[in-house]
N, C-alpha and C positions, 0 to 999 in steps of 0.2 A: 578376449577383449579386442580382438583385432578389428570389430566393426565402432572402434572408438575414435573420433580422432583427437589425436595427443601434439598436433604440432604446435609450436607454442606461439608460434606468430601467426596462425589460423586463431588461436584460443584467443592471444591477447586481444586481438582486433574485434572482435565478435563482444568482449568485454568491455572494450571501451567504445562501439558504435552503441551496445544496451546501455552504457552506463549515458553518454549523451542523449540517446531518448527518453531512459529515466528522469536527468534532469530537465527536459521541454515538460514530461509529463506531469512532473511535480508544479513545474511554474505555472502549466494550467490549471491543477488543481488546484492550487492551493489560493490562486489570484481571485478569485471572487471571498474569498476571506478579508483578504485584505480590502477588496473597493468595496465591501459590502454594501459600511454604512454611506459613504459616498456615491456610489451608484446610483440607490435606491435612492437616494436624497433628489440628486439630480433628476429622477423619473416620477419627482413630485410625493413621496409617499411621505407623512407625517413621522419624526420619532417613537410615536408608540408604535408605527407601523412595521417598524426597520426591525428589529427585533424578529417578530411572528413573522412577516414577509421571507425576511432572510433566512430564516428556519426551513420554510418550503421551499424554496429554492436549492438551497442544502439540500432537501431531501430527494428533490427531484435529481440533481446529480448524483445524489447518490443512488438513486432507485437505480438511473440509468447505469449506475457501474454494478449494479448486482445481473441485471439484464446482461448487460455487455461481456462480463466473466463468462456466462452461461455461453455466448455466442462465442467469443472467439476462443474458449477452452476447446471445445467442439471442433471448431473450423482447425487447433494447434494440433490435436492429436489425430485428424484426419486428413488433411490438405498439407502442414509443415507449418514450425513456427515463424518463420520467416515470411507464411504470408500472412498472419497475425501481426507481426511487428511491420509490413509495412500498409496493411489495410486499416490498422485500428489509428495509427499515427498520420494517415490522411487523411480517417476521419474526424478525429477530435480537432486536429488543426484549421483544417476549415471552418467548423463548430464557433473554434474561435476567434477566427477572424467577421466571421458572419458575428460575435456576440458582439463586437464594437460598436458596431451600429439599430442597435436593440432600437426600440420605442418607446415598448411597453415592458409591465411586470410580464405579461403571460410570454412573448417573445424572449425575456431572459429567462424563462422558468423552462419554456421549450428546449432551448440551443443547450443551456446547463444540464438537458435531460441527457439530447443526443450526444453532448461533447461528453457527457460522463459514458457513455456508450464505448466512446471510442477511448477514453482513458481505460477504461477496464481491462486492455488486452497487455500495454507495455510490460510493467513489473512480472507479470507470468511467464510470458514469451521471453522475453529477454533472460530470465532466471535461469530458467529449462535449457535453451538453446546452449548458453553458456557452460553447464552446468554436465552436459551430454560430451559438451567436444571437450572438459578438461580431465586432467589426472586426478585420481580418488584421491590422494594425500592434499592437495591445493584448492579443491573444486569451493569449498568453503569461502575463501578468499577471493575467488570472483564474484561468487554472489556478496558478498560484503562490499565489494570496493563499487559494483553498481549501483546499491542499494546508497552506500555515503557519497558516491559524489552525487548521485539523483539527487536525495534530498535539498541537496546544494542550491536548484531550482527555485526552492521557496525562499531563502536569502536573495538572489539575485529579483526574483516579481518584489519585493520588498521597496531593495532600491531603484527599480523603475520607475515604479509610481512616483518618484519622489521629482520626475525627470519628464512625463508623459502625462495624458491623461489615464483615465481608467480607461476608455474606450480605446486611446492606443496602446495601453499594454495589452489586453486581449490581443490586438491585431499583431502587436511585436510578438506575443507565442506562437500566434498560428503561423507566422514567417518560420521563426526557429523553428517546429515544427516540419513545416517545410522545406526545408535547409536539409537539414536529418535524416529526413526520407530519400534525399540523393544518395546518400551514404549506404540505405539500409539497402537498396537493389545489387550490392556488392557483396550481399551474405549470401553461405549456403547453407543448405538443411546442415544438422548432425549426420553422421556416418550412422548414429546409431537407430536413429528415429529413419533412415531409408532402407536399413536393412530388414525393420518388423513395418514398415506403411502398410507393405500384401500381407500379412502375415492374416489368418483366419481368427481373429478374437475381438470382441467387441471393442470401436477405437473411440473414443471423444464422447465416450457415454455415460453422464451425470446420473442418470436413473440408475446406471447399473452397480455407482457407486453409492448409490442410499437405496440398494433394495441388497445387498450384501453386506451382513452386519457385520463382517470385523472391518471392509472397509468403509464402512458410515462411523465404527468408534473412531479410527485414526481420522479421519475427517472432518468431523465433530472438535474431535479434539487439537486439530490445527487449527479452527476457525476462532475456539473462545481463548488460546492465547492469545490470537493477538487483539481480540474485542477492546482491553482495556487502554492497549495505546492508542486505538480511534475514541474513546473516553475521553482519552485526553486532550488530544489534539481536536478533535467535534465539539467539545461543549467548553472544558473549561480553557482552550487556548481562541479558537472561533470567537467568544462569546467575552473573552478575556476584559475588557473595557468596561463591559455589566458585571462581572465578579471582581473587579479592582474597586469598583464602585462599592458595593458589597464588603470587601476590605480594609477597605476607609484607606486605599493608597493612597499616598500624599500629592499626588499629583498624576495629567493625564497619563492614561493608558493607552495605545494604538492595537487593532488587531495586529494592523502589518508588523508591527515591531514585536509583538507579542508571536505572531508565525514565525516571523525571521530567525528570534534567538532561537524559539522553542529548534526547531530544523537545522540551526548548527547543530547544537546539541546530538540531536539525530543522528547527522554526520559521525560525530564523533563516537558516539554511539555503536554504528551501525558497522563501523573499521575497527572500533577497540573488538566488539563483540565479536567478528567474524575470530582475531587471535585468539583470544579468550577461548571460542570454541576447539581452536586447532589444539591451544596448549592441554587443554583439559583433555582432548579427544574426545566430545561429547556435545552436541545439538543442545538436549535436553540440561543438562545443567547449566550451561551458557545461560540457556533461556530463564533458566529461576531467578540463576543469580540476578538478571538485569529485570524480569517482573518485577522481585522482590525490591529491589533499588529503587523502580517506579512507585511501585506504591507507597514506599516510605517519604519519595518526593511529594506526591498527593497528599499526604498526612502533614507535612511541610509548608505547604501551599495552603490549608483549609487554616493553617494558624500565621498567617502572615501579613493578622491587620496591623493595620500603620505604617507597614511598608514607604521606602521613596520605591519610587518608579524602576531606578536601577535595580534595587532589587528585587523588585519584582521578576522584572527581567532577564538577572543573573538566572532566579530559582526557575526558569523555564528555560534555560538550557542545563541545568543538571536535570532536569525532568527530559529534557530530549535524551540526554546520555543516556536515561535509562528506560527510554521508549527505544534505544539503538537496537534490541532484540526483532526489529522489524523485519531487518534482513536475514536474520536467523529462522524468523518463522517462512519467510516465502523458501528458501532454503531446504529449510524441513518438509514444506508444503510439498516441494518435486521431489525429493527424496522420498517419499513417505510409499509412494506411485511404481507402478511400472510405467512404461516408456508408452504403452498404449491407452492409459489414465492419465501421466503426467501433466501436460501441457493445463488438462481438463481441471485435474487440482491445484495446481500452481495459479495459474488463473482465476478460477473464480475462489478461492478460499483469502488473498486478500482483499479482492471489494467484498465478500459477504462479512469482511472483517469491518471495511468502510461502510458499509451499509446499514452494522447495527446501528453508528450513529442515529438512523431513522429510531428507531429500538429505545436506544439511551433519550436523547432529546425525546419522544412522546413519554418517556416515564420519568423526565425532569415536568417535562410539562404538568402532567398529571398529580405531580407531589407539589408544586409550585402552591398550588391555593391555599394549601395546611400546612405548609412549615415556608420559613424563609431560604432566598435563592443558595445559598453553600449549603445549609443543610438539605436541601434537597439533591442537589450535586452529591455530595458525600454519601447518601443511603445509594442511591445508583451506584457509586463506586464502590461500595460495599460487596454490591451483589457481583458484578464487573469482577471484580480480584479475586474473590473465591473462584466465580466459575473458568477463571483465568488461571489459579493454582492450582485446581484437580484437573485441569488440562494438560498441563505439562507434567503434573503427577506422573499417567497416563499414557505418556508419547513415546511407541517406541524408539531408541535411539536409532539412528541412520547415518553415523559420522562414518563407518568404516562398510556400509552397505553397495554392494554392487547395483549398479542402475541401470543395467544393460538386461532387463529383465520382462516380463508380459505380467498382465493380469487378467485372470482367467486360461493360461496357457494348458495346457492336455498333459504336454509330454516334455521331458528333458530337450527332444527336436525344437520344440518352439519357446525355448530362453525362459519357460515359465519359474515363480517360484522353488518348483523340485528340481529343479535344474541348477541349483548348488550356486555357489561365488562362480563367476568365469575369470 
């Protein structure tokens, strides 16, 4: 393990510059949630429009973060994650400052492509990076405390709006944004990810990890755990105001206040869940316990007409508590890897987790015309939590796994799997 580094004020720092980019990252994504219906309002589009408009737009970010995973997993397990973390965090920033000043629908449909482009890289980079330079008993705990205060992002885009227009909060992320990026040119690689960079085995290669079938099951199976917390957060937190409606809540609904609680929650979540893991010594049960918590929130939520508004709201932050397995899954996602996959799974396994939102939304859509809007949400959710629960069924644990390892290595000489714990 000597090519680790353990210092703890190298570690700590590396923890809390990802954990400050996670939250820039979260407030940009999550900000067009909140101005949605305003934006669009402002760009002239009708209310029947806001709805299906706002949809593509979503989906176009999110296309872009499924692209974007592809690209910078690639560029993290080949080039260093450090130039992930500050390539993809120049892009998206700009992204968003350029979306202040939109015109049109296709101009916001564009920027929300590219800026999901560059959101795609933080949360992976950041994980891995962190996750390499810390001690095997702890390393859990960094990815938890980036993971909770990131989230924190979308509480704070909440109260901006409240203070800005839509068009300067965009531009107020891509400052922060850039602000952050000062910071990030004061990292360095892992000790561990310099020692195998030369090393002779395939680096940053997606193909090689879906044409390899034990690693396509493990991969497979990091992605549909976390499908169901983009369920949640995509359709029935997004869309929150049309399903309160739907609820017969006693009054309005806000997306932004609907994102804000849901992602405390998360927070909370995402720091109880990292302990939970240490206590238990266990990834994978963490992870059921807090599914299973989620989906009983779900079940919760589909029975809570006549709500006031407050509770509404309450019930969408115990529904973040139990979407908290978030960071559990990016987590598992690097763990899961050797050091010359890492970067490449970490990265794109959570946007292909944001991405099914495309996935869930077209088959809300699709059941929309023959049942009404919550039971059609709830049959997606149906399918969502199974293929969510035989995932984690399935995952091997990693809590006590060494990560100082290759995939595809030859021989004990090059760190591969036969080459034991070090």
């Amino acid at each position: 393990m000597s090519s680790v580094s353990l210092n703890p004020t190298a570690y700590r720092r590396v923890v809390a510059i990802a954990a400050l980019g996670y939250f820039v990252d979260i407030f940009d994504l999550i900000i067009f949630g909140i101005v949605r219906v305003q934006s669009l309002r402002d760009l002239g589009l009708s209310e029947d429009q806001i709805i299906t408009t706002g949809m593509d737009i979503l989906n176009a970010q999110m296309i872009g973060m499924l692209l974007g995973g592809l690209l910078w997993g690639s560029i993290g397990d080949k080039f260093g994650r450090v130039k992930v973390l500050v390539g993809s965090i120049l892009l998206y920033s700009v992204a968003n400052i350029l979306n202040g000043f939109v015109a049109s629908v296709e101009d916001y449909k564009l920027l929300r492509f590219i800026g999901g482009i560059g959101l795609a890289g933080e949360l992976g980079a950041g994980v891995t990076l962190a996750l390499e330079c810390m001690p095997k008993h702890i390393r859990g705990l960094g990815g938890a405390v980036i993971a909770g205060v990131g989230v924190l992002g979308a509480a704070l885009a909440e109260i901006i709006v409240h203070y800005v227009s839509w068009r300067d909060a965009y531009i107020f992320g891509g400052v922060m944004g850039l602000a952050v990026l000062c910071f990030r040119f004061t990292l360095t690689e892992s000790n561990m990810f310099k020692c195998h960079q030369a090393d002779n085995v395939p680096h940053g290669s997606f193909l090689a990890i879906l044409s390899q079938r034990s690693l396509l099951k493990k991969y497979l199976a990091c992605v549909f755990i976390g499908v169901p917390i983009w369920f949640v957060i995509g359709l029935l937190v997004y869309f929150s105001p049309e399903f309160a409606q739907a609820l017969n809540i006693q009054g309005p609904v806000t997306a932004g206040k609907a994102i804000m609680y849901m992602y405390i929650g998360m927070s909370i979540g995402d720091i109880s869940s990292g302990f939970v893991s240490q206590a238990l010594k266990s990834r994978r049960k963490a992870i059921q316990i807090y599914m299973a918590g989620l989906a009983a929130g779900v079940v919760v939520y589909s029975q809570f007409d006549g709500a006031t508004p407050g509770q509404f709201y309450t019930m969408l932050v115990f529904l973040g508590i139990g979407a908290g397995y978030w960071a559990l899954m990016a987590i598992n996602a690097s763990e899961q890897f050797g050091v010359n996959f890492r970067a490449t799974a970490a990265t794109t396994v959570p946007n292909f987790v944001r991405g099914s939102v495309v996935l869930v939304t077209l088959a809300f859509s699709a059941l929309r015309p023959s049942m009404d809007m919550l039971d059609a949400a709830m049959v997606v959710g149906v399918v969502v939590f199974a293929l969510g629960a035989i995932a984690a069924w399935c995952l091997p644990e990693t809590f006590h796994k060494d990560l100082n390892l290759l995939e595809g290595a030859t021989s004990p000489d090059d760190h591969g799997p036969q080459a034991g714990n070090r």
